[in-house]
C-alpha positions in Angstrom: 5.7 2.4 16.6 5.7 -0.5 13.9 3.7 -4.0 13.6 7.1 -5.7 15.2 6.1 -4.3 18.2 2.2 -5.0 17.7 3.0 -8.5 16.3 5.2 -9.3 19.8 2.1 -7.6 22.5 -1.2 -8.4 20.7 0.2 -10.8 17.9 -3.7 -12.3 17.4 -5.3 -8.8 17.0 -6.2 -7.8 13.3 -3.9 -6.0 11.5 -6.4 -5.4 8.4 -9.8 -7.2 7.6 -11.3 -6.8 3.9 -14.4 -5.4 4.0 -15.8 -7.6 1.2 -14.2 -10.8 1.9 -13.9 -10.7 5.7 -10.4 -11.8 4.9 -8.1 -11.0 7.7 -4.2 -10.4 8.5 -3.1 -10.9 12.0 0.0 -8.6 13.3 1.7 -11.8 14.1 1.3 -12.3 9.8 1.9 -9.0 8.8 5.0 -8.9 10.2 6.4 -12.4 10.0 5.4 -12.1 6.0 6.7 -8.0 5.5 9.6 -10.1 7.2 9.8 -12.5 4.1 9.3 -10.2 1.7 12.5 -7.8 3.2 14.5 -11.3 2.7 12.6 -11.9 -0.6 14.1 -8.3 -1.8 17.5 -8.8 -0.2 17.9 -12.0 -2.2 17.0 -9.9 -5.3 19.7 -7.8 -5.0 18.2 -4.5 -3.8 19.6 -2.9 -0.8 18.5 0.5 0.7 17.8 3.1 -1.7 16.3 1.5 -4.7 13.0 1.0 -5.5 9.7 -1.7 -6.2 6.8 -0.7 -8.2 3.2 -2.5 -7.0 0.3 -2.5 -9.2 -2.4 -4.5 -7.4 -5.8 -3.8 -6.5 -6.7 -3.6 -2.2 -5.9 -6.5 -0.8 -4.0 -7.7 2.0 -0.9 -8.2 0.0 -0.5 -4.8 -0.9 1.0 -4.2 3.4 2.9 -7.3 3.2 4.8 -5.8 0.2 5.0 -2.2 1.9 6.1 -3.1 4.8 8.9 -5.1 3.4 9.6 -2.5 1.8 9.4 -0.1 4.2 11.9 -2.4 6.5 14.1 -3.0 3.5 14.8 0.8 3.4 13.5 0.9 -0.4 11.3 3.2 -2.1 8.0 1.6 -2.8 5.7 2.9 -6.0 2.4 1.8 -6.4 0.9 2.8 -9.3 -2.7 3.3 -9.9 -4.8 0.8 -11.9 -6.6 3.6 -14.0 -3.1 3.9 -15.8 -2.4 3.5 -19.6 0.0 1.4 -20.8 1.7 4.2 -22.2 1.8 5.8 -18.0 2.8 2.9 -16.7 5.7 1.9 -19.0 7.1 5.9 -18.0 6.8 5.5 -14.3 8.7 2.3 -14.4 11.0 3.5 -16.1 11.7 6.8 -14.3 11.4 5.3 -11.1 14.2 2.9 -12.0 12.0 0.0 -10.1 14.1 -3.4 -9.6 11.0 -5.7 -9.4 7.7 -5.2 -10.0 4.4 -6.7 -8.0 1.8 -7.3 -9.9 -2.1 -8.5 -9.5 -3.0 -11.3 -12.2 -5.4 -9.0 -13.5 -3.2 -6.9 -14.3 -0.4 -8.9 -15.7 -1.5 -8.5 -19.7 -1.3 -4.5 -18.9 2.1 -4.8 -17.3 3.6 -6.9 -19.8 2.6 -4.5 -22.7 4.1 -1.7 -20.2 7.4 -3.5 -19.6 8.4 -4.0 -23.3 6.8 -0.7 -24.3 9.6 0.7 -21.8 12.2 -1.7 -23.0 12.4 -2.9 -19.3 13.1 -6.0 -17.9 13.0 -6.9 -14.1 11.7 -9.5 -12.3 7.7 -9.7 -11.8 5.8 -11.4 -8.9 2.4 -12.7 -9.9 0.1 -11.5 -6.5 -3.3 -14.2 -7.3 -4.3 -16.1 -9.9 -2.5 -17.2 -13.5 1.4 -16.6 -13.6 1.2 -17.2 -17.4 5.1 -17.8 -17.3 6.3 -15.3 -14.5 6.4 -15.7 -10.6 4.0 -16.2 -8.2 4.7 -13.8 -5.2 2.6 -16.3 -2.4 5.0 -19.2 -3.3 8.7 -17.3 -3.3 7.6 -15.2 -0.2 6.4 -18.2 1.9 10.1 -19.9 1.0 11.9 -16.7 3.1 12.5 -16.6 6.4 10.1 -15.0 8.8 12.8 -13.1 11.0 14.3 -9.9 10.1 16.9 -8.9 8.1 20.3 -8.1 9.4 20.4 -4.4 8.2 16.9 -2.8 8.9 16.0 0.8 7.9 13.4 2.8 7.1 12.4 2.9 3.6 9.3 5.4 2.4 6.7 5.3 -0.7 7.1 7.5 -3.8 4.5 8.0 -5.4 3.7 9.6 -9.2 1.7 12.9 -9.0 1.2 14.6 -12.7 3.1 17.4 -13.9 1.6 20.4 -15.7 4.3 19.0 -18.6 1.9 16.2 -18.9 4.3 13.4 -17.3 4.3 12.4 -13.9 6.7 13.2 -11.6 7.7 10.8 -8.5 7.8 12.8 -5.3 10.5 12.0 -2.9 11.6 12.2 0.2 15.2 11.9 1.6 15.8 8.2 3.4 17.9 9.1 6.4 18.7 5.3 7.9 16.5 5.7 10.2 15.1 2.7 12.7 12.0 1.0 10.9 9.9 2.2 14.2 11.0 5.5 13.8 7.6 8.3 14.6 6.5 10.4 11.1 4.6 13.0 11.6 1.5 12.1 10.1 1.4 9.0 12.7 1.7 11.6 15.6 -0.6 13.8 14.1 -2.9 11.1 14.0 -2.6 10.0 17.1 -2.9 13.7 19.2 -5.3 15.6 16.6 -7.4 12.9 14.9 -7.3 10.6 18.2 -6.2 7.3 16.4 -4.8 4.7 19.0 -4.7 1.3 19.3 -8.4 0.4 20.3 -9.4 2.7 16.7 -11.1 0.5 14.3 -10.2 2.8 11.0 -11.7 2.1 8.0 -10.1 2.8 4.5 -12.6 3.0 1.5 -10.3 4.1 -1.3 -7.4 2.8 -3.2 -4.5 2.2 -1.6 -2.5 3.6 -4.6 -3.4 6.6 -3.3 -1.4 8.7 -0.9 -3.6 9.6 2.1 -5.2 6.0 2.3 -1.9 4.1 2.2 -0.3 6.3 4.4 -2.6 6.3 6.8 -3.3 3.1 6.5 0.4 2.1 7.3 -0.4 5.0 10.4 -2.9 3.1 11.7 -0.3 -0.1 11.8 2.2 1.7 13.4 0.0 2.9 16.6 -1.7 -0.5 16.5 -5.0 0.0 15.4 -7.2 -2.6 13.0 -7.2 -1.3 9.9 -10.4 -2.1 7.5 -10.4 -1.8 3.9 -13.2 -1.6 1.5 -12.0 -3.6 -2.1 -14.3 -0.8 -3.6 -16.1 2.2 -2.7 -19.8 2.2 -2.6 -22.1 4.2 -0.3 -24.7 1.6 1.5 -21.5 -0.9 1.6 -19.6 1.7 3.4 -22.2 2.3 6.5 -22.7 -1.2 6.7 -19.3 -1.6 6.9 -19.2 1.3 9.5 -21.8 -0.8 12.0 -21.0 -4.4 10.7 -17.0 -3.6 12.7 -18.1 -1.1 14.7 -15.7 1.9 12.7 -14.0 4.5 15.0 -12.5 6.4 12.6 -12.1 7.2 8.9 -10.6 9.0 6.1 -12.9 10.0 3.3 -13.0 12.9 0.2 -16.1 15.1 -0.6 -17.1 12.6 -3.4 -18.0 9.9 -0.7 -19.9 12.7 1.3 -22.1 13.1 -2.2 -23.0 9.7 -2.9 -23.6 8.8 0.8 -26.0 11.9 0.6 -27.5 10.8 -2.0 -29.3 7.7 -1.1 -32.8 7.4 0.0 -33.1 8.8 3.4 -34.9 6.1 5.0 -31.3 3.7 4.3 -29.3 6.2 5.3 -30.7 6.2 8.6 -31.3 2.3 8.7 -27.7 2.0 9.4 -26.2 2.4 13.2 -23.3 4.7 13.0 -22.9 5.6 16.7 -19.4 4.2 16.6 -17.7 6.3 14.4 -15.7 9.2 16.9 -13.8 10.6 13.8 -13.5 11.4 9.9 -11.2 13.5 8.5 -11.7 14.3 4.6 -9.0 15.9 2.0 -7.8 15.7 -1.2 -10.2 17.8 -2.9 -12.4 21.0 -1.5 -15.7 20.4 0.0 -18.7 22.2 -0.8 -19.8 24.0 2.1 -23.7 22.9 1.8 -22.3 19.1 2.0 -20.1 18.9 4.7 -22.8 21.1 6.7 -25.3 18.4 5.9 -22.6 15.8 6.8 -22.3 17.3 10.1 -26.1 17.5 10.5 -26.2 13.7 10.0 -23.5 12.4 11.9 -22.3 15.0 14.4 -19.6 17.9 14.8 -17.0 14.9 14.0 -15.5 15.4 10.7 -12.5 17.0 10.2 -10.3 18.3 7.4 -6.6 19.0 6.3 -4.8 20.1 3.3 -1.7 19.0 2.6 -0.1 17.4 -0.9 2.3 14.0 -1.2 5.2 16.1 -1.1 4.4 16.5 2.3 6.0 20.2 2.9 3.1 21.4 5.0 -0.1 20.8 6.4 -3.4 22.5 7.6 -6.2 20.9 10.3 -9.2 22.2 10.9 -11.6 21.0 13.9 -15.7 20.2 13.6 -15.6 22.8 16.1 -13.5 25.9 14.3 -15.1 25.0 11.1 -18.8 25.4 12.1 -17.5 29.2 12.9 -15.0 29.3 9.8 -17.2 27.7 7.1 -14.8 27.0 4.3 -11.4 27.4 5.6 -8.9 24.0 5.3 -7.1 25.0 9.1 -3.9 26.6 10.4 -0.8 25.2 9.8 0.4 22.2 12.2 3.5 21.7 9.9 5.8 24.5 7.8 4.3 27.7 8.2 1.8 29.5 5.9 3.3 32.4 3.6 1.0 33.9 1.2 2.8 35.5 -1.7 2.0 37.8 -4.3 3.0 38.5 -7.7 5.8 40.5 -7.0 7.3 37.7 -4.4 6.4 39.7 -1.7 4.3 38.5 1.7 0.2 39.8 0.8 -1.2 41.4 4.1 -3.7 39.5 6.0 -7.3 38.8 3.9 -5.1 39.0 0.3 -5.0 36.3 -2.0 -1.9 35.2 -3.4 -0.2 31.8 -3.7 0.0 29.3 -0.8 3.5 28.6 0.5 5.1 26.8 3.5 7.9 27.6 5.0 10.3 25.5 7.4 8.6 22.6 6.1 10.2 19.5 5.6 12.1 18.8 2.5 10.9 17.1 -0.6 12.1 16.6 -4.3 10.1 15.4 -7.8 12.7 12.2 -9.1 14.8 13.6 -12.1 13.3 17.0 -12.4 15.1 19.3 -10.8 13.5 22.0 -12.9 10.1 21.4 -11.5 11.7 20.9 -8.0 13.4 24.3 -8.5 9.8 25.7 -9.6 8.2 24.7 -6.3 10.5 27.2 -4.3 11.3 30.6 -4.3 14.2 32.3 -3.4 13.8 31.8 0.4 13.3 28.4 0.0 9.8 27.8 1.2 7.7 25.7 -0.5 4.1 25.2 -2.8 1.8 23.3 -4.0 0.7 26.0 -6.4 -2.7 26.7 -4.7 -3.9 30.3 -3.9 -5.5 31.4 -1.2 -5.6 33.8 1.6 -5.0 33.8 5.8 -7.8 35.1 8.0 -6.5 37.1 11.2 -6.8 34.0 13.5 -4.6 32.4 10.9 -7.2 30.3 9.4 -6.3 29.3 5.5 -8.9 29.6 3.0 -8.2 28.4 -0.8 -10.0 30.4 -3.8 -8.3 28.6 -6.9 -6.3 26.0 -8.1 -2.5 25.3 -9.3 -2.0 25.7 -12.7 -5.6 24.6 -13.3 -5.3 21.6 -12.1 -8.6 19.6 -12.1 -9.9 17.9 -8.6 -12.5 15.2 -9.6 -13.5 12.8 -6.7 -10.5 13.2 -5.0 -8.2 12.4 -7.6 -5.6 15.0 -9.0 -5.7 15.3 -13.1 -3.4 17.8 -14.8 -4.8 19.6 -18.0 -1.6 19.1 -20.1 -2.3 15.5 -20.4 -5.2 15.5 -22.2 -4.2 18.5 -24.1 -0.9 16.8 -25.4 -2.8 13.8 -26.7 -6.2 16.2 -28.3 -3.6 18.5 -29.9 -2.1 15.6 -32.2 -5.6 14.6 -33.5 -5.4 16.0 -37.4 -9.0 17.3 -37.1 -7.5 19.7 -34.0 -6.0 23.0 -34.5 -6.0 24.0 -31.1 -7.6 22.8 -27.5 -8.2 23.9 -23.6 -8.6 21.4 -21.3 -9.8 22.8 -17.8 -12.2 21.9 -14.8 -16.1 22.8 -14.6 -18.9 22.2 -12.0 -19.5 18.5 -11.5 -22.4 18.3 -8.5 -20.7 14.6 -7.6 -17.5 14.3 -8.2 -16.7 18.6 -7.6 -15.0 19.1 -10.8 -15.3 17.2 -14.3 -12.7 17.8 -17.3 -13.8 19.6 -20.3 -12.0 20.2 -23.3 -12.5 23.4 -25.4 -11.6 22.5 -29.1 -10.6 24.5 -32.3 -11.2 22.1 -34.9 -9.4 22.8 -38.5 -12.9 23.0 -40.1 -15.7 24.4 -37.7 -17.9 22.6 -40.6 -16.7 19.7 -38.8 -17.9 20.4 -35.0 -20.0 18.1 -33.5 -21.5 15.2 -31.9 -19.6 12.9 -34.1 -16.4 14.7 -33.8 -16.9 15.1 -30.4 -17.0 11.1 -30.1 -14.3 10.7 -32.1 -12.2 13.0 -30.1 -13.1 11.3 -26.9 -12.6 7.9 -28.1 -8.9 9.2 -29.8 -8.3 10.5 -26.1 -9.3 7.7 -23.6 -7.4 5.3 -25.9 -4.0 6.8 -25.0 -4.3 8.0 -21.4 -6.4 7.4 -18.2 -10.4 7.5 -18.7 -10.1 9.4 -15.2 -8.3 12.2 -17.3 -10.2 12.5 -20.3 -12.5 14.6 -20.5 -16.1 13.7 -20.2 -17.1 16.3 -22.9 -16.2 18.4 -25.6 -17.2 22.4 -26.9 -15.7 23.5 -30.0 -14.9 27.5 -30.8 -13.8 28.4 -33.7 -10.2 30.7 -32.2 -9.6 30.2 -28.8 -8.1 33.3 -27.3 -4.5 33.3 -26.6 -2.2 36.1 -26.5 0.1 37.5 -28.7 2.8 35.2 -27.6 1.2 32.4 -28.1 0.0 32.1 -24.4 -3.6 30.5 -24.3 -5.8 33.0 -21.9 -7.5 29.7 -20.6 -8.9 31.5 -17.5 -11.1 33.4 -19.7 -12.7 30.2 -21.1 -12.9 28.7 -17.4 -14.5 31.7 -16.4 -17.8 31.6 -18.3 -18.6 27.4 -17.0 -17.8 29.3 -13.2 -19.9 31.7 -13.5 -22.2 32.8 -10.3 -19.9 31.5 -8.3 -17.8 33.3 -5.7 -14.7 30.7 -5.8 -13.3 28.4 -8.9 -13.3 25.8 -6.2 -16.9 23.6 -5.4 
């Protein structure tokens, strides 16, 4: 279960085609280059255990460097393009990366972020302009295309943000392990979602993302062709889906929405009768969409919920969902505990927090505080989610850890905007929380207390945002601004923010759309 294998039995067969530029990487490439780069990281002094960083938009590159890495036993880090200098120069240096991998885009960004960080490793230029550093085609094609003496298999690490307001790597134990040894998510993949080597998969989202690259590098380990759009857009995406005949796909909510959303007669102008299976996660979906999703193209779309630390996870078939409307599945990995204030196991149909237990071991990268915070004293796991377990089992989720926002998929943590707002002199105090988006689910809205309420407005409001997207992530700023004159917090000090959440939710049965 690796492209060795696939590259020695069916070395012509696509390993990934780009949607947009039809360009394509054969097994037979994918390995003899993943090869190179193993060599290319050997010769730069890393050995099993340490860790690149990769900050490159889709392209066919990006598995060349994984799978090196993934061969070499290292961590690999990709970080996502939305970041700010000021994010990137922290996950670079927390994740004590040896090299980084860089698109030419990009290199301007990443040079601020290196000497921001004080950091200096070696950086490999992926396309286009070197402006003074390496180009990663020309050293990689100089390596050899066998394989290193001392294999093992190495795993990502990726950055997911902390409710402190700085990301946090999550990581998993490397073991030694052969490169071809199974993971769960490629079995899981292969006997619930049906993925095998005749699927035609197609990946529409970044591949700094968790669930695309790792199944994405699933895909490549049972054989499959793998297709990746450079960019989500709706209409591109069917015609992607007949244009190679899709099999199978993995999707969130937001892609349901827009697809939804376009005329009628285009939707149906596109022949989808390939697709067997699509799985969606990362954020919840509204009930209303998936049903019409279903309506449109059949009892094939299925769901999980799981997080990268990877200490659990919940599938839920076409089938039991069209009886269970808004439950996420039974557990398939860990086992679901639902605990109440007190630490105590709720009885079945009570809400309380979402834990796994007996689920395989994670840990965030120099915060052992925050690891210690995801356990309790029996050891099982969170995410932080609450929800409750129906009497066949069945998990349903009714709010959100630590208010943390789900826009399109992507994870944003209040305390990062907050941090930043909070410093503005015109702020005496600020709430940053989640409200009803119809596209995205969830958008991020801050709730200010300015020093002068004379002050509240349009033009502070612009101010604010501008002050805001200038030092973090436009993805995690919020999209608008209500001023208060005194928020409510506790005596303590403690901000009652569900209070303010409350009145944008209300009508609403669940904080989750």
């Amino acid at each position: 279960m690796h492209p060795v294998h696939h590259a020695a039995q069916t070395p012509d067969k696509p390993a990934i085609i780009m949607a947009g530029s039809g360009q394509t990487l054969s097994y037979l490439e994918l390995n003899a280059r993943s090869n190179q780069v193993a060599h290319l990281l050997r010769g730069q002094g890393l050995k099993a255990g340490d860790a690149i960083a990769v900050l490159l938009d889709n392209c066919p590159d990006y598995f060349e460097i994984a799978w090196g890495a993934q061969r070499a036993g290292l961590y690999f880090t990709c970080l996502s393009t939305k970041l700010q200098v000021d994010e990137i120069a922290y996950i670079l240096t927390d994740s004590h990366a040896k090299i980084l991998f860089v698109g030419a885009n990009y290199l301007p960004l990443a040079e601020e972020a290196l000497s921001q960080a004080g950091v200096k490793i070696p950086v490999l230029v992926v396309g286009g302009a070197t402006k003074g550093h390496t180009a990663y085609a020309e050293v990689r094609q100089l390596e050899p295309t066998a394989p290193i003496a001392d294999e093992s298999a190495g795993a990502d690490m990726l950055y997911s943000s902390g409710t402190t307001g700085r990301p946090k790597g999550i990581k998993i134990p490397l073991t030694g392990a052969p490169i071809d040894a199974p993971n769960a998510l490629q079995m899981m993949a292969q006997a619930i979602y049906g993925i095998s080597a005749d699927s035609q998969y197609l990946s529409p989202a970044p591949l700094y993302h968790a669930a695309p690259l790792r199944w994405c590098m699933s895909v490549h380990k049972i054989g499959g062709t793998v297709v990746v759009m450079e960019k989500f857009e709706p209409e591109a995406y069917l015609a992607t889906v007949e244009r190679h005949r899709i099999t199978d796909s993995q999707l969130v909510p937001t892609m349901f929405v827009r697809m939804l959303k376009l005329d009628e007669a285009i939707r149906k102008s596109y022949d989808l009768s390939s697709l067997k299976m699509a799985v969606h996660a990362a954020a919840p979906c509204p009930i209303a969409i998936k049903q019409q999703m279903m309506d449109w193209w059949g009892p094939i779309i299925h769901e999980y919920y799981a997080g990268t630390e990877g200490n659990g996870f919940c599938t839920i078939s076409p089938q039991d969902w069209l009886r269970k409307k808004g439950s996420v599945g039974r557990a398939l990995l860990g086992e679901l505990r639902i605990v109440g204030e007190d630490g105590e196991v709720v009885p079945t149909g009570e809400s309380g927090t979402v834990f796994f237990a007996n689920g395989p071991q994670f840990e965030y990268h120099n915060s052992p505080e925050k690891t210690a915070d995801s356990r309790n004293a029996l050891g099982w796991s969170t995410l932080g989610d609450v929800g409750y377990v129906d009497e066949e089992g069945f998990l349903f989720l009714t709010d959100r850890k630590a208010f943390m926002i789900i826009s399109g998929g992507v994870n944003i943590y209040p305390q990062e905007s907050e941090n930043v707002l909070v410093t503005h002199p015109k702020v005496a105090d600020v709430a940053v929380f989640g409200v009803p988006n119809e596209e995205f689910g969830e958008e991020v809205k801050a709730v200010v207390q300015p020093m002068n309420m004379d002050d509240a407005g349009p033009e502070l409001e612009a101010e604010l945002l501008a002050f805001c997207r200038a030092s973090i992530s436009h993805v995690k700023a919020p999209r608008s601004i209500d001023f208060m004159a005194e928020l409510p917090r506790y005596p303590t000090g403690k901000l009652y923010k569900r209070l303010l959440r409350d009145r944008y939710w209300a009508g609403r049965e669940s904080k989750l759309v």
